[in-house]
N, C-alpha and C positions, 0 to 999 in steps of 0.2 A: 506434553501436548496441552495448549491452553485450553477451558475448560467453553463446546462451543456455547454462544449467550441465545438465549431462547425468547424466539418474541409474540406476543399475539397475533395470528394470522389477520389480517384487516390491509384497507389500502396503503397505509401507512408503512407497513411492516414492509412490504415489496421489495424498499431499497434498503432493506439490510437481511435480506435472508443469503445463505451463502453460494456461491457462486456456481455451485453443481446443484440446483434448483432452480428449473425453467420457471419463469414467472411471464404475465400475457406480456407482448411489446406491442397492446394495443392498451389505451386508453377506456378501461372499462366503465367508465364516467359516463364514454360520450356514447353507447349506444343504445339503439331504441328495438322493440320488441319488432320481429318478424313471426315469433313462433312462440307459441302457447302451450304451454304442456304438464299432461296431467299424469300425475304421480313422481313426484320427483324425490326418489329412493337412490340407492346404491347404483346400481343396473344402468338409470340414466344419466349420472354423473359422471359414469366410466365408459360411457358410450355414446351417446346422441350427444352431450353436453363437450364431450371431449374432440369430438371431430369436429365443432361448431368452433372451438376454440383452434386448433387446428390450423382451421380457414381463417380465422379471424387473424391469429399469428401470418399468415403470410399474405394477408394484406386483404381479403372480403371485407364485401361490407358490412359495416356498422348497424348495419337496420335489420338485420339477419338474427340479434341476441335471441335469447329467449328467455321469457317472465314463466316460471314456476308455478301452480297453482296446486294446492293440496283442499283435499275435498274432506277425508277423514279426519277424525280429534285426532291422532298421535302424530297427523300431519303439523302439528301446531309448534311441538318441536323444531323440525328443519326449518319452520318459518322466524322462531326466536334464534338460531344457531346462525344460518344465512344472514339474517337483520344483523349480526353484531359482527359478523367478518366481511361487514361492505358485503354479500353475495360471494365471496370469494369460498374456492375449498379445495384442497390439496388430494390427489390422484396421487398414489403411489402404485406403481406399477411390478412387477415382478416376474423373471424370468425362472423355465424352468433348475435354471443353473443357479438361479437365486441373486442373479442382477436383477438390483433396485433402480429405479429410478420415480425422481420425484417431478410434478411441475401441480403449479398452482393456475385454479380455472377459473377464469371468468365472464366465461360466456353466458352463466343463467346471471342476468341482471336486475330481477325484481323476481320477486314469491311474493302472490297471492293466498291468503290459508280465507276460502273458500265462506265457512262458519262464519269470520269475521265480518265481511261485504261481500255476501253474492253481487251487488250489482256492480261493485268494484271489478268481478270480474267478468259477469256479461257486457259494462263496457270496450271490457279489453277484445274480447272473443268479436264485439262490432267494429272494433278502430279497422279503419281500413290499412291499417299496415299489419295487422297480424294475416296473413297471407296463409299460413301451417298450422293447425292444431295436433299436436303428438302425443301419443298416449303410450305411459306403461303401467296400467291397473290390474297386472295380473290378469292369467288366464281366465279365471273366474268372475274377474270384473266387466264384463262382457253381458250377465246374465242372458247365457245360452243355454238352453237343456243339450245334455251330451248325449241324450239318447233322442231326441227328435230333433236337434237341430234348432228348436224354437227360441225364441225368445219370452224370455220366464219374467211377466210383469207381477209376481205376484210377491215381489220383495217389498218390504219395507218403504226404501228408499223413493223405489220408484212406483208406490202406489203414493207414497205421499206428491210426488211429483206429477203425477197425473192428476190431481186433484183439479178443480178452476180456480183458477188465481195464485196458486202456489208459490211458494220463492222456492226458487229451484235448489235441491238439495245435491243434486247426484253430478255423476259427469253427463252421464245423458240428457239429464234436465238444463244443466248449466248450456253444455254444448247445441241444442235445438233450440232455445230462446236467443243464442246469440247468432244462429242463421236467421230465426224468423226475425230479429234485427236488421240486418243486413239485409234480410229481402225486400223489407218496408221501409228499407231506406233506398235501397235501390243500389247497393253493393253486390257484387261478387260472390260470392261462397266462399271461404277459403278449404283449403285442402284438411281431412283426416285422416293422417301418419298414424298408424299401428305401429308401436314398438313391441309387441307382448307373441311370446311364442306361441303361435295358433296356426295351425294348418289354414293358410289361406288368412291370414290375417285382416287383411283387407276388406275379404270381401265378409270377414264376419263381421267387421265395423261396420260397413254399410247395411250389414242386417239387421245387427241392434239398434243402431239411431234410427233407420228409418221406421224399426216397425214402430219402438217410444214414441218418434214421431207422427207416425199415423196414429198412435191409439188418442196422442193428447189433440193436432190439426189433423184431419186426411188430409185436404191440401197442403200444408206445408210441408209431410212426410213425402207426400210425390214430388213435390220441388225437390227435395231431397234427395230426392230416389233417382229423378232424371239429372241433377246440377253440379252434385260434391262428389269430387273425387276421392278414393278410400283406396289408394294404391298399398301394393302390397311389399312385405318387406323381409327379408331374414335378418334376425343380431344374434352374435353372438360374442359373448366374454366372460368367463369363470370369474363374477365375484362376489366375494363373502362377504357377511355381516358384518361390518365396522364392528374392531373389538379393540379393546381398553390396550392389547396389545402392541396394535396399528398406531394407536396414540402415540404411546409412549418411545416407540419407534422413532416416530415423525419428528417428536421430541427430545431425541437424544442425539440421533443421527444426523439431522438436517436443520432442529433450533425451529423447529415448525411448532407451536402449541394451535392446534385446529382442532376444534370440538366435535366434528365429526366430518373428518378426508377418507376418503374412497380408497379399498385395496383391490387390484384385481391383476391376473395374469397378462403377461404381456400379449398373448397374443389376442388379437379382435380382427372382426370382420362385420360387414355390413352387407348387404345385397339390397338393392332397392329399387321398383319399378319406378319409371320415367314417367309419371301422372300428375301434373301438379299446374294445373291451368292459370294461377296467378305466380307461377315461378317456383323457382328453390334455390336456396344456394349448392353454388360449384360445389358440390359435394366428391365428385367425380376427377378433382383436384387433391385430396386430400385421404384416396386409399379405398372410398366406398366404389363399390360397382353397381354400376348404372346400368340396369337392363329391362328388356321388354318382358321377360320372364322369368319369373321369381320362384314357381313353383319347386322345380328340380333343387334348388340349392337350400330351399324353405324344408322339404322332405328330407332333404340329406341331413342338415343339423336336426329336425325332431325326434327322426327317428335313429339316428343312430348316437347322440350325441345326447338329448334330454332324456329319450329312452333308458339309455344306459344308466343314466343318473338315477332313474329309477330302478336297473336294476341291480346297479352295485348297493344300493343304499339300505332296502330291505334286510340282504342277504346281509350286508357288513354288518349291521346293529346289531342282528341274531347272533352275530358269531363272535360280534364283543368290542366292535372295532369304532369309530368315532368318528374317524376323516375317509375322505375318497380316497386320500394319497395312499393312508394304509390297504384299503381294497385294490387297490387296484398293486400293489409293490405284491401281493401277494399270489404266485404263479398260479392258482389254481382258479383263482376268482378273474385274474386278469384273460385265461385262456376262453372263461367261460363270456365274457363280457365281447372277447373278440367273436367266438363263436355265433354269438347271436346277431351280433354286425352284419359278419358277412354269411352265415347260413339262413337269416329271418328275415332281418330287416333290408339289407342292401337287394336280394329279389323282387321287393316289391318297390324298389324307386325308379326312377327314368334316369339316361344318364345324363350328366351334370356337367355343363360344360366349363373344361381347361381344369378340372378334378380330377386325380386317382384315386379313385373310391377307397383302395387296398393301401395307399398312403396314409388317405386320413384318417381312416380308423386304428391305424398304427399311430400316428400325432394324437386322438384323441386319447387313446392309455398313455403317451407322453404328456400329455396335458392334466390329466385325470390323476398323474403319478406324481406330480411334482408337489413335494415337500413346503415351497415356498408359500402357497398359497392359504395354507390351512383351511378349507373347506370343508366344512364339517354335514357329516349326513345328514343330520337334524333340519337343518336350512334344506337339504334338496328333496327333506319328505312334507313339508309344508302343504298343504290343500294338496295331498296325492289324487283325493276323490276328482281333483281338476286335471291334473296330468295325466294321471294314465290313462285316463277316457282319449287323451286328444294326442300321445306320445307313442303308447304300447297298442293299444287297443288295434287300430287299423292296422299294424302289421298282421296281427295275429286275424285279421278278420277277412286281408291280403293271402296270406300266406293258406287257410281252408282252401280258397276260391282255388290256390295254383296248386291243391295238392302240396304243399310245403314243410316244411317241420316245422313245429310249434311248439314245442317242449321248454325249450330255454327260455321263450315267451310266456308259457305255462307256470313256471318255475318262479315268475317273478310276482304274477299272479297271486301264487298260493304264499309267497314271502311275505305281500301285503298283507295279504290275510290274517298270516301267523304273526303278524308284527304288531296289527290292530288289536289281537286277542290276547296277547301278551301285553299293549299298553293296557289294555282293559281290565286287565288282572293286575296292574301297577307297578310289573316287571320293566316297566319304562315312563317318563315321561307321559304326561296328557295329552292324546293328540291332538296336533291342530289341523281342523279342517272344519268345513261349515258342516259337512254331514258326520262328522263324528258320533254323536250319537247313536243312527240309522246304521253308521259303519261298525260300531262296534258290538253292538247289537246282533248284526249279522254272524259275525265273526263268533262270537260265543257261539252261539248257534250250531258251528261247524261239527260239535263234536257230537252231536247228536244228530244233525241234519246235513251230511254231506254236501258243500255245493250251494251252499246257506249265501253267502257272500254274491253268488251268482244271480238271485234273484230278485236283487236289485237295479231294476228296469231302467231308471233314471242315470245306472251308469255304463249298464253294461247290454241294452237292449236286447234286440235278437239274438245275439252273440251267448248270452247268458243261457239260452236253452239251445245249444248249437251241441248236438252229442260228442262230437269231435273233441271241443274244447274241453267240453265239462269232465270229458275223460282224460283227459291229458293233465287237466288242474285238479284233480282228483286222486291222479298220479302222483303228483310232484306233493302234494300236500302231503299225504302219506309219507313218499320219500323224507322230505323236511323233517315229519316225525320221528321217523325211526334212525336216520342218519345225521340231523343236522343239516345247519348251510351249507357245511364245507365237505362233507361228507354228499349231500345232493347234487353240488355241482362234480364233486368228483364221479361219483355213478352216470350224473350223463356225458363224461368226456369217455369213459370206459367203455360207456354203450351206444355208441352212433344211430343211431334211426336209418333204416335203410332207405337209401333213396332221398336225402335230405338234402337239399338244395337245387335239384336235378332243376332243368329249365322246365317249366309247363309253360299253358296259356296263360293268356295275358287275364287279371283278377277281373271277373264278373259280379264279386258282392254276393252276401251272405244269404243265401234264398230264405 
């Protein structure tokens, strides 16, 4: 078998890469930005960037692309890596059977890296064809307090950005100088697409921009507040950090040399409210669902799908384990991951329409189990102090209000904990999380101050002095000690909670 010739991914390369490699059959030359988007990572390349290519393959138009903007210094990377493959970058997809498939994207057509020319890109955010500004800045990049809901202007970023006269640093600064543009020119607004997993996503964008907004104009924050659309959105698709692996894949298998192509599970999904007053593209062509209601199908992947993520992940590292695949391949962690699905989490959603709830939580350990993906824990405990606030926490605060079980919720809880204090003792890795410190801190603490981790206001509010909780997490934490992970979740599959999932009222919130 002749040996295959490998080329550098760039325009150039297109007409000879080999013939089981979808390549655009649009012309990625000719088109011009419709959409602006902020943080262009993994996440978005394999999702927003992939259905835009998608349309664009079956003939959308052209003025639909989307220009890249990175705000961060390690954003400076994808903007030298993008600049030398023409924008171009290879999507390798992967079933749980372990069908590959590859196609090459070209739907982001210019990156902005932000440091270099802010006003490069407050032009762009005024041109009247950018019609969509999309974001995926992490949970956390939102600057919301998890426990009051506020908007926390006391960063860095955006205290420099509130200054008079600033050059905008942030995405909030960048994005409210390029409305206040557009209003004093006497354009439109354009639309702000949330892509980042948040309860209500949407409507936390509109909370953050406009309060930034009112603190830097009050007027321009109420234009704001009454003009731009912040429709809401669920995404979902398992993928991992580009690794040296993926490369060399790309590169043996396909004759692809791409300095950094996207690996992610075949399956994806999109949900997306119908808000978008200067247009959108046919999205609703190409696999996304287009609804009035996003809430149901936003709660269904949080909470039973990123929840879980947290709480296979704790538990797996304790017990020695590296990847999801392995958690979940293993019978006792998988029963316990399904257990919390449907005894915790799935009582407190609404139902979800053209969903079997009892399906997809069975796809999701199908999903969570497959070999292909290599998904590694490490990547799903990133800024936890962000997640579990926004992922776990309202089940568990759902589940009080209905009389519920809370244990396996509990259990993940006290995992963080002991996972925190275990990094902090150097039994792991350095965490990363912006509260790391504060968190680890806590966490020592435990062994002298039961319940230590719980008095931390900023993440766990109310909920932290809620006696219910604090004995249930108190429980499991103990359990943890004396049994281990694997030995914890087997004592609560041995010991049912009576009365665990039984119907109550409907959740009234944590008095």
């Amino acid at each position: 078998m002749a040996k295959l010739k490998r080329v550098k991914l760039n325009l150039a390369a297109l007409l000879h890469l080999p013939p089981d490699v979808a390549v655009p059959a649009y012309d990625p030359q000719t088109l011009t930005t419709g959409i602006v988007h902020f943080g262009v990572g993994g996440f978005h390349r394999s999702h927003e960037a992939m259905y835009l290519d998608r349309l664009l393959n079956a003939g959308g138009n052209a003025d639909w692309a989307i220009c890249g903007v990175g705000v961060l210094p390690h954003d400076a990377r994808m903007r030298d890596v993008l600049a030398a493959q023409d924008h171009l970058y290879t999507l390798l997809t992967k079933s749980p059977e372990d069908v590959s498939v590859a196609r090459v994207i070209g739907s982001i057509h210019d990156f902005l890296f932000a440091p270099d020319d802010p006003e490069a890109v407050i032009e762009r955010l005024s041109d009247p064809g950018t019609r969509i500004v999309s974001l995926t800045v992490t949970e956390g990049g939102y600057s919301i307090n998890n426990a009051t809901g506020e908007f926390d202007a006391s960063t860095p970023g955006v205290r420099h950005d509130l200054e008079a006269g600033a050059v905008p640093q942030t995405v909030f600064g960048l994005v409210t100088e390029g409305l206040r543009r557009r209003r004093e020119r006497g354009l439109a607004p354009f639309t702000v697409m949330s892509c980042d997993n948040l309860p209500g996503n949407g409507h936390v964008a509109q909370h953050a921009f406009t309060a930034f907004a009112r603190l830097k104009d009050a007027e321009l924050g109420e234009w704001i507040a009454q003009q731009v659309a912040f429709p809401n959105s669920m995404v979902d698709r398992i993928t991992p950090v580009t690794s040296d692996q993926t490369r060399a894949e790309l590169a043996a298998e396909y004759g692809i040399e791409d300095a950094w192509p996207v690996l992610a599970e075949s399956f994806t999904q999109w949900v997306l409210e119908d808000h978008f007053p200067l247009g959108r593209p046919a999205l609703e062509t190409v696999g996304v669902q287009v609804v009035t209601d996003v809430e149901p199908y936003e709660l269904m992947k949080l909470r039973l799908l990123n929840a879980s993520h947290q709480a296979m992940s704790y538990l797996g590292l304790l017990a020695g384990y590296r990847y999801a695949h392995e958690v979940c391949q293993q019978p006792d962690f998988a029963e316990f991951l399904l257990g919390y699905m449907a005894q915790e989490a799935t009582p407190t959603l609404r139902p979800v329409p053209g969903i079997d709830l009892n399906a997809y939580r069975h796809q999701l350990i199908e999903r969570f189990s497959s070999t292909a993906i290599q998904d590694t824990l490490a990547r799903l405990i990133v800024d936890g102090s962000e997640r579990i606030p926004k992922f776990l926490l309202p089940v568990i605060r759902e589940q009080l209000a209905r009389g519920g079980d809370i244990r396996r919720s509990a259990l993940v809880v006290a995992s963080w904990s002991a996972y925190i204090a275990a990094a902090a003792a150097g039994r792991f890795p350095e965490l990363v999380d912006p509260r790391a410190a504060e968190l680890s801190a806590a966490a020592l603490r435990e062994a002298q101050q039961p319940g230590a981790l719980l008095e931390l206001s900023d993440i766990f509010g109310e909920l932290g002095r809620h006696p219910a909780f604090r004995a249930a997490y108190s429980e499991m934490r103990a359990s943890l000690e004396r049994h281990g992970p694997l030995g914890a979740v087997q004592r609560l599959a041995e010991h049912p909670s009576p009365g665990a999932g039984r119907p109550a009222a409907a959740p009234q919130g944590i008095p």
